[in-house]
C-alpha positions in Angstrom: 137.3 41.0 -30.4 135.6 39.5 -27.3 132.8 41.8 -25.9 133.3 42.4 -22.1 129.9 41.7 -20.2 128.3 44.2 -17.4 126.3 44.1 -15.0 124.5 47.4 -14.0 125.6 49.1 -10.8 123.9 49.5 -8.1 123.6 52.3 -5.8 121.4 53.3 -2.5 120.4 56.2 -1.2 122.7 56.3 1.6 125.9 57.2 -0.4 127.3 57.6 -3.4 130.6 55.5 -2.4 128.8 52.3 -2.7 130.2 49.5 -4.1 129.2 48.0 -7.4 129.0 44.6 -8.9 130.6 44.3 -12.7 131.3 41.1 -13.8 134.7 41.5 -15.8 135.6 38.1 -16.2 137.1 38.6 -19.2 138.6 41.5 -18.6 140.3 40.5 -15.0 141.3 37.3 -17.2 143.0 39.3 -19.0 141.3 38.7 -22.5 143.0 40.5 -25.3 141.7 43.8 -27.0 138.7 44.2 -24.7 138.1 47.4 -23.0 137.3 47.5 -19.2 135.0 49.7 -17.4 136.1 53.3 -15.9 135.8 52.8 -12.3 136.5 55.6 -9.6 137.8 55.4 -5.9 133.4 56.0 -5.4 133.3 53.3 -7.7 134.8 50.1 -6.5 134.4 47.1 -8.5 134.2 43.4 -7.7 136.5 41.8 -10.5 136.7 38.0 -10.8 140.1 36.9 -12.1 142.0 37.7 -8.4 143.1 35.6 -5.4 143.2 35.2 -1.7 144.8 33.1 0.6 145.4 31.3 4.0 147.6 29.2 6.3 147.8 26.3 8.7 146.0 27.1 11.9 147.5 26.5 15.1 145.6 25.1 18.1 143.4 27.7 19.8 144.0 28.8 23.5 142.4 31.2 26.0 142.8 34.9 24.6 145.7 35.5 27.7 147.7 32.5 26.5 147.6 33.5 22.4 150.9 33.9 21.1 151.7 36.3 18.5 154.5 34.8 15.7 156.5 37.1 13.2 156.4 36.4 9.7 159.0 34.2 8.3 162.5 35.1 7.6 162.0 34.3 4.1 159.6 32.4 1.6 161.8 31.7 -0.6 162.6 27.8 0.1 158.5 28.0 0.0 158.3 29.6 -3.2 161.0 27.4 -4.7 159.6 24.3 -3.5 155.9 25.1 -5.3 156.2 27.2 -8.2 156.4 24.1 -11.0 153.3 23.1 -10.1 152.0 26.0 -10.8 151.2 27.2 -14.4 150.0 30.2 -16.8 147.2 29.7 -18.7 146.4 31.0 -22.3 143.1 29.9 -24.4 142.1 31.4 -27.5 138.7 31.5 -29.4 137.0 32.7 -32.8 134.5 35.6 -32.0 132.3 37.0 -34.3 132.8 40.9 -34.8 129.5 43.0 -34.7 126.7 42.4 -36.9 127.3 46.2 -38.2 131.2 45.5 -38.2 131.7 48.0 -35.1 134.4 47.3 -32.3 132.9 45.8 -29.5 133.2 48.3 -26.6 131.2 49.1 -23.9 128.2 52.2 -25.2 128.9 55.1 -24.2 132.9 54.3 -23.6 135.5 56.9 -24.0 137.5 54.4 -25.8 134.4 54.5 -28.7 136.7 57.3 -30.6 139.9 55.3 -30.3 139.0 52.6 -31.5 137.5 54.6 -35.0 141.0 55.6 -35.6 141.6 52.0 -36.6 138.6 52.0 -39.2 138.5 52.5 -42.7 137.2 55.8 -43.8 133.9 55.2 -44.1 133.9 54.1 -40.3 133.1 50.7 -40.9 135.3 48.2 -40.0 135.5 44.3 -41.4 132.9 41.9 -40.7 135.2 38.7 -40.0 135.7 36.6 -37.0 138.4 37.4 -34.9 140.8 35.4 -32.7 140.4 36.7 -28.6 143.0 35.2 -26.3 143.1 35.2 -22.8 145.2 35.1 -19.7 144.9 33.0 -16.4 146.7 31.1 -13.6 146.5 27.2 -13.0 147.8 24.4 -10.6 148.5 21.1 -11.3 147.2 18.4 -9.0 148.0 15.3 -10.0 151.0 13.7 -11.7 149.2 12.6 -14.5 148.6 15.9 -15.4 145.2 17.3 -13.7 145.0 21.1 -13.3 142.5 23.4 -12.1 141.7 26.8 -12.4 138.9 28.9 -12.5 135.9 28.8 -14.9 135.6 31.9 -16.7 140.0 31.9 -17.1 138.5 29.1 -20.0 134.7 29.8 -20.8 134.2 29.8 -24.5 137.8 29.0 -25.5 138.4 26.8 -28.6 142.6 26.2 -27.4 144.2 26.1 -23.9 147.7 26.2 -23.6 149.7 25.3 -20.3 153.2 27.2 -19.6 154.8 25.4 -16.7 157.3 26.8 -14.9 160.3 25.2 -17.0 158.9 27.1 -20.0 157.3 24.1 -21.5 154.5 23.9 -22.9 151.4 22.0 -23.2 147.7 21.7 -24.6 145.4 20.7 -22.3 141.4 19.5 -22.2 138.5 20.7 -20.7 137.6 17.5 -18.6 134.3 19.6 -16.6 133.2 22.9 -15.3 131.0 24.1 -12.1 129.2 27.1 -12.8 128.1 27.7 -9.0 132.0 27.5 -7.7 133.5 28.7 -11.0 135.9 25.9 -11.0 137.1 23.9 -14.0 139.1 21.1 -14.4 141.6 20.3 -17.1 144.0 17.4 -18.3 147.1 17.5 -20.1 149.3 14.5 -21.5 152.8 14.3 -20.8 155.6 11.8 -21.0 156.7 12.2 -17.8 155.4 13.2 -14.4 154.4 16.1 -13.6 155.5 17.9 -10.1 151.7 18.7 -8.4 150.6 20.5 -4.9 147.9 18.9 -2.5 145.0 20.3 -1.2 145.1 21.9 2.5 142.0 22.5 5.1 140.7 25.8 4.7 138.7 25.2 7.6 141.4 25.2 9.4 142.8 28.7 8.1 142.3 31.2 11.1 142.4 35.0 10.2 145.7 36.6 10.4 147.7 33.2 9.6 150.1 33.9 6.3 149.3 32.8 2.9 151.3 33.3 -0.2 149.6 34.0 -3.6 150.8 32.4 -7.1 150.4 33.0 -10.6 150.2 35.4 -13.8 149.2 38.8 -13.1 149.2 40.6 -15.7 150.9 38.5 -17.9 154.2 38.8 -16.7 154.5 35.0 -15.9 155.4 33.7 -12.7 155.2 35.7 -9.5 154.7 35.1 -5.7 153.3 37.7 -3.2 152.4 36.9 0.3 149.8 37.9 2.8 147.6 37.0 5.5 143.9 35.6 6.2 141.9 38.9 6.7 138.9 37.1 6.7 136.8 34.0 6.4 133.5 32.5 5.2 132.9 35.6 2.4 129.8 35.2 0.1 129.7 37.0 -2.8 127.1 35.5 -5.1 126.7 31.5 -4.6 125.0 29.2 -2.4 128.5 27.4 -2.1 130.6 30.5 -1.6 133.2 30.3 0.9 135.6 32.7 0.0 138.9 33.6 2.4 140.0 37.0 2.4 143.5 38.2 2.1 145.8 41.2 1.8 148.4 39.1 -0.3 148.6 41.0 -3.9 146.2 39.6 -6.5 145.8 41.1 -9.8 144.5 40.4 -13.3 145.4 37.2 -14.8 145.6 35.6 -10.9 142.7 33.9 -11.6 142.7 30.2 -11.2 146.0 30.6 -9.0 146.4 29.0 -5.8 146.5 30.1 -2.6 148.9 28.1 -0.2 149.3 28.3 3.7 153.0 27.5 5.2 152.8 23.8 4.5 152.8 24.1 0.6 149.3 22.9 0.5 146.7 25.0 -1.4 144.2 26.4 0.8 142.2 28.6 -1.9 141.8 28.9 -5.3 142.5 32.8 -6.2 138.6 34.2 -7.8 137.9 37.7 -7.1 139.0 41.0 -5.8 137.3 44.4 -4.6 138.7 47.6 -6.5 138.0 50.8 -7.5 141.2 50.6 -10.2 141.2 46.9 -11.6 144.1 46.5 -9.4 145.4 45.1 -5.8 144.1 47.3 -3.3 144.7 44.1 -0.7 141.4 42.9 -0.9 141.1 39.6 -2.9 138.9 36.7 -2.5 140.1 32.9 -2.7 137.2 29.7 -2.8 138.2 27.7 0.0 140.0 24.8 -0.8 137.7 22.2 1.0 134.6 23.6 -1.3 137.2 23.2 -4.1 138.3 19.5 -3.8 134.6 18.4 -3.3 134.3 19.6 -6.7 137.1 18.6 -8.1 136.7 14.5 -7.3 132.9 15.2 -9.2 134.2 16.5 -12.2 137.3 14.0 -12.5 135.0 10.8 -11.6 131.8 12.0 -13.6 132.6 15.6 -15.8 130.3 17.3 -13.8 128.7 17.9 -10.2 126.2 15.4 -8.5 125.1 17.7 -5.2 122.5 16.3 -3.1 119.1 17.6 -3.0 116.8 18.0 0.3 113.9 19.8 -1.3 113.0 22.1 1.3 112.7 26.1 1.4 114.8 27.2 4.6 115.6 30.7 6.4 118.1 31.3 9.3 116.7 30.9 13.3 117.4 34.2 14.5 116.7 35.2 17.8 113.3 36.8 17.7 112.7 33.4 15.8 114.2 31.2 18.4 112.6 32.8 21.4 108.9 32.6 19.8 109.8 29.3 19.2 110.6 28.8 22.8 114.6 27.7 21.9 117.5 28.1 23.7 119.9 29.2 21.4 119.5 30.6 17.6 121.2 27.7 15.9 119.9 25.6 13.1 118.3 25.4 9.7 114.2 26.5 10.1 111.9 24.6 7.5 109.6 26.2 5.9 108.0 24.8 3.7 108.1 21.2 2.5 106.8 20.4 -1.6 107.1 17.3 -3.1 110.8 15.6 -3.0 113.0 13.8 -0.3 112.5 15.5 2.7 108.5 15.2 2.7 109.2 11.3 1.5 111.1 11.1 5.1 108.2 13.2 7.1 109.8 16.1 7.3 107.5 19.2 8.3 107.6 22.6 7.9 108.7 24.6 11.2 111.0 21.8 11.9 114.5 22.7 12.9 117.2 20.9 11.5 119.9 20.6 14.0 122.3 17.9 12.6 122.6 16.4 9.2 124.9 13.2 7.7 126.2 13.7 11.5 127.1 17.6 10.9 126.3 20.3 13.0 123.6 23.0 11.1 124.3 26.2 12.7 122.8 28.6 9.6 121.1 28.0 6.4 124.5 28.0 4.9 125.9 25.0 6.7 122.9 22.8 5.9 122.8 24.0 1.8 126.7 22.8 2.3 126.3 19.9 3.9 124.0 18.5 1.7 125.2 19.3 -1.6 128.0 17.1 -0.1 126.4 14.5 0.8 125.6 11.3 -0.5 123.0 11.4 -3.7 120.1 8.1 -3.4 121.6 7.0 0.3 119.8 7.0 3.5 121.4 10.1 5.7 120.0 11.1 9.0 118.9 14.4 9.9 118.6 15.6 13.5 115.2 17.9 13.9 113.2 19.1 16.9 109.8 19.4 16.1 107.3 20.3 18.8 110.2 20.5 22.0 111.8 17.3 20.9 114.6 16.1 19.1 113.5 13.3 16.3 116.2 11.7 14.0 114.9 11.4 10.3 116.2 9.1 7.7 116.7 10.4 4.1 117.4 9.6 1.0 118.7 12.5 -1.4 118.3 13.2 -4.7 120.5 15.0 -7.0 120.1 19.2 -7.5 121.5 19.3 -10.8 118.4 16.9 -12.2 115.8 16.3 -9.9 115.3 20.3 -8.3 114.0 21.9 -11.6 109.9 21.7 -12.1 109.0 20.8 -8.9 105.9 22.1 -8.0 105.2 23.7 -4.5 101.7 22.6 -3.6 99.0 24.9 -2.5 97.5 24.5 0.9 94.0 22.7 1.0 91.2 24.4 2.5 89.8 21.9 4.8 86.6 24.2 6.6 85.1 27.5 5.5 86.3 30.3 7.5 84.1 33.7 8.6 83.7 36.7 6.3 85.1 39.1 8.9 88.2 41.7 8.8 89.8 42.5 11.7 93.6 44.8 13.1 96.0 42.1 15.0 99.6 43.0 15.4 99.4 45.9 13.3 98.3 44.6 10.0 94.9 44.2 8.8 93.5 41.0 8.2 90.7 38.7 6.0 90.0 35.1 5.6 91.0 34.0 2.3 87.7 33.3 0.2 87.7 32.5 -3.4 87.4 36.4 -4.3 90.7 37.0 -1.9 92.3 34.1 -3.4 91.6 35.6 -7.1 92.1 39.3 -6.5 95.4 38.3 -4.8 95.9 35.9 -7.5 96.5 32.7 -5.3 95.9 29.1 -6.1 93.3 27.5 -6.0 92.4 26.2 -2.1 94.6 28.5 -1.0 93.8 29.7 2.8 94.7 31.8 5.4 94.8 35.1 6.5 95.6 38.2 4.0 97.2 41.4 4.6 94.9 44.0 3.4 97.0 47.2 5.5 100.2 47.5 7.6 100.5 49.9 9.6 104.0 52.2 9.2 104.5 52.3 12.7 104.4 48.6 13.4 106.8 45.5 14.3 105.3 44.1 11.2 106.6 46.3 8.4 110.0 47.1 10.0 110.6 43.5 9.7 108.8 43.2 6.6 105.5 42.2 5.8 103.4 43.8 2.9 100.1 43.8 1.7 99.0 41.2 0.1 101.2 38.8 2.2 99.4 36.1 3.5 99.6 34.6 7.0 99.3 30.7 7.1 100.6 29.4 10.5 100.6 30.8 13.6 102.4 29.6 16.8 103.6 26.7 14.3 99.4 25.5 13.6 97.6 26.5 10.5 94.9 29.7 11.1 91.9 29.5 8.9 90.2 32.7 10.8 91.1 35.5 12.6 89.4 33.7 15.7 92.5 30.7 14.9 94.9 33.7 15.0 93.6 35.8 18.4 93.3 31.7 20.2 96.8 31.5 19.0 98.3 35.2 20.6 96.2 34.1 23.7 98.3 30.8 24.3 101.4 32.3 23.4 100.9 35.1 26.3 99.5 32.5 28.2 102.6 30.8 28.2 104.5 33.8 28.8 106.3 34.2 25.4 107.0 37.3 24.4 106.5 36.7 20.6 104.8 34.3 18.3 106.0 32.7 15.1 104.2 33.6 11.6 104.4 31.5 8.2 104.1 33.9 5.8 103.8 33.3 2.0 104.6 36.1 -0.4 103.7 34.6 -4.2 104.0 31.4 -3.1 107.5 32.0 -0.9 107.0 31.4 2.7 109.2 32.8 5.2 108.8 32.9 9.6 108.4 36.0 10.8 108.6 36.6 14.8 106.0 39.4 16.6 105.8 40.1 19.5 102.9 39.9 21.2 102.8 42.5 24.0 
């Protein structure tokens, strides 16, 4: 019996109905003989195994010239035209039963007593493996017999077994699996071709276009249910999430099923839905189809992903950022901070804003961590940045994430001149030089400079947007501060210049993030 894995709710003080994260994959997969969680209607729960959709957009207009279509008279020439290239998935695999030969249910379960009714009479039951099986949904892609699906539909599985929508049957291979988009990839053999679906532009979804849903839920083989785009660009725990929303019916065993707008093509990949019951409430989640194909040409050419790698630590330019950085609109991806790796090989520096990148526009964090996962690993790309008022094109040559990201070391600023043992209250916190006593109470590296944060006062700009004690300042006005002397010249030639705020680099355990205070 496969053991269903939790994650602990969380809850705030602001109400009890508050969502909580479980990760059922198995369960919303629809593994056999596993016991889900009780959930209430104060208890929602976000279950991967679901679906979500969207449709072909149509050309955008001014708001008084949008026209408003009716759904279709029928989408049943639709249905009929897609459903064999869509499949049910089963895989099977030998778990090992409890080391004290109890079921495996959750502690604490209701279901504890049940299951005892099916144990000897000593309340012991046997100690050998056992065979768990479990339920997905599938597409194929290819004629040659390439299908995808989602990840945990086949983590762990020994046997995978393809029903097509003739009724016959196939075994398939794992060919390669992303963890961070939970996408996999499998391959069948058969003697003839098989019927497949293409991919669609999810970009070019638009929220209330209609999508229709396919697959297995709940085992009861194949089904259709339609709905429309109720939203776009959801994140739910990845740095490549980019799910669509729909209101088409997803359930358990969806996952892995595609999600197709009007034109047949498959615009999501069905993932996740948010319920208090385990079942449709009309709030599924499907990874957008142009995330998916990225993915899915890595793991056909090489078994596994190859994302580019900037090497850079990055945060949003919001608007108290952008105006303290004397911007004109809050767009872009702020650096800040720059360790060893491509993007200090090209020059880059942090509080550089990255505007374009491989000729796409960075509006957020999220477009650029996109962007360059998808771009080209050991080429020159440009990069767009204004640094200082001006626009500067940089040229740089990525590396891969997967092997070149992990053990890179973020290196400690050098002190270059001793600074003045004074203390001093500036923008409501309370500030020292770092010395070497600082720098080993506060447990910093060695070298390390800048100002500390001793006390924040409640009542301040500072601590409703977030600095602590023990924070340490670093730049100012985009220049390094060695002394509170660096930091008052700093809030003089920001007023001077009639900003209203200034720009702080602030490192927290080595993290550094900008943080905007104003200055009057």
């Amino acid at each position: 019996m496969r053991r269903a894995m939790w994650i602990a709710p969380r809850t705030t003080k602001r109400s009890s109905d508050v969502l909580q994260l479980i990760n059922a994959r198995n369960v919303l997969s629809g593994r056999a003989l596993t016991v889900p969680a009780i959930a209430t209607p104060k208890r929602p729960r976000l279950m991967l195994a679901l679906g979500l959709g969207l449709s072909m957009a149509l050309a955008a207009g001014p708001a008084h010239q949008a026209l408003a279509f009716g759904a279709p008279d029928s989408f049943a020439d639709l249905a009929q035209q897609i459903s064999p290239s869509v499949v049910n998935i089963t895989t099977s695999s030998m778990i090992a039963s409890a080391t004290d030969g109890a079921p495996m249910v959750p502690p604490g379960s209701p279901f504890e007593d049940f299951f005892k009714d099916f144990m000897d009479q000593n309340g012991q039951g046997g100690n050998e493996p056992q065979r768990s099986e479990a339920l997905g949904s599938g597409f194929v892609i290819s004629a040659d017999g390439y299908i995808v699906t989602n990840n945990h539909v086949i983590e762990g599985a020994d046997d995978i077994e393809i029903e097509f929508f003739s009724g016959k049957k196939l075994k398939a291979k794992l060919v390669g699996t992303d963890l961070k988009t939970d996408i996999a990839l499998l391959k069948v053999e058969s003697p003839e071709p098989l019927p497949f679906v293409a991919f669609g532009n999810s970009d070019a979804m638009r929220v209330g276009d209609w999508v229709m849903a396919m697959g297995n839920p709940l085992g009861q083989g194949f089904s259709v249910s339609a709905g429309i785009v109720s939203a776009r660009g959801r994140e739910l725990s990845g740095a490549y999430d980019d799910f669509i929303q729909t209101d088409a019916a997803i359930n358990k065993c969806n996952s892995g099923g595609p999600l197709f707008n009007m034109e047949g093509q498959v615009v999501g990949v069905n993932t996740a839905i948010l319920s208090p019951t385990g079942g449709s409430i009309g709030i599924g989640f499907s990874m957008g189809s142009n995330v998916v194909a990225h993915v899915v040409d890595q793991l056909k050419e090489f078994g596994e992903t190859r994302r580019g790698w900037l090497g850079v630590r990055i945060q949003d330019v919001t608007p108290d950022v952008a105006e303290a950085m004397g911007l004109t609109e809050a767009k872009g991806a702020l650096i800040t901070d720059v360790p060893d790796g491509p993007a200090k090989a090209s020059g880059m520096l942090a509080g550089d804003v990255i505007l374009t990148f491989n000729g796409t526009e960075i509006t957020d964090v999220r477009s650029l961590t996109r962007t360059v996962a998808d771009s080209p690993i050991g080429e020159e790309v440009p990069a767009v940045v204004l640094r200082d008022g001006k626009q500067q094109t940089l040229q740089i040559k990525l590396g891969r994430r997967e092997t070149d990201e992990a053990g890179k070391p973020v290196p400690a600023a050098q002190k270059d001149t001793p600074v003045e043992p004074q203390k001093a209250e500036v923008l409501g916190l309370t500030l020292v030089p770092v010395d070497e006593q600082v720098a080993k109470d506060l447990k910093l590296p060695a070298g390390a400079t800048g100002l500390a944060v001793t006390h924040v006062d409640v009542a301040s700009e500072a601590s409703e947007k977030g600095v602590s004690p023990g924070d340490v300042i670093v730049e100012a006005g985009q220049q390094k501060i060695l002394s509170i002397s660096d930091l008052q010249d700093r809030l003089s030639e920001a007023k001077a210049a009639g900003r209203k705020s200034i720009l702080l680099l602030v490192r927290r355990e080595g993290d550094p993030r900008f943080v905007a205070l104003s200055v009057e």
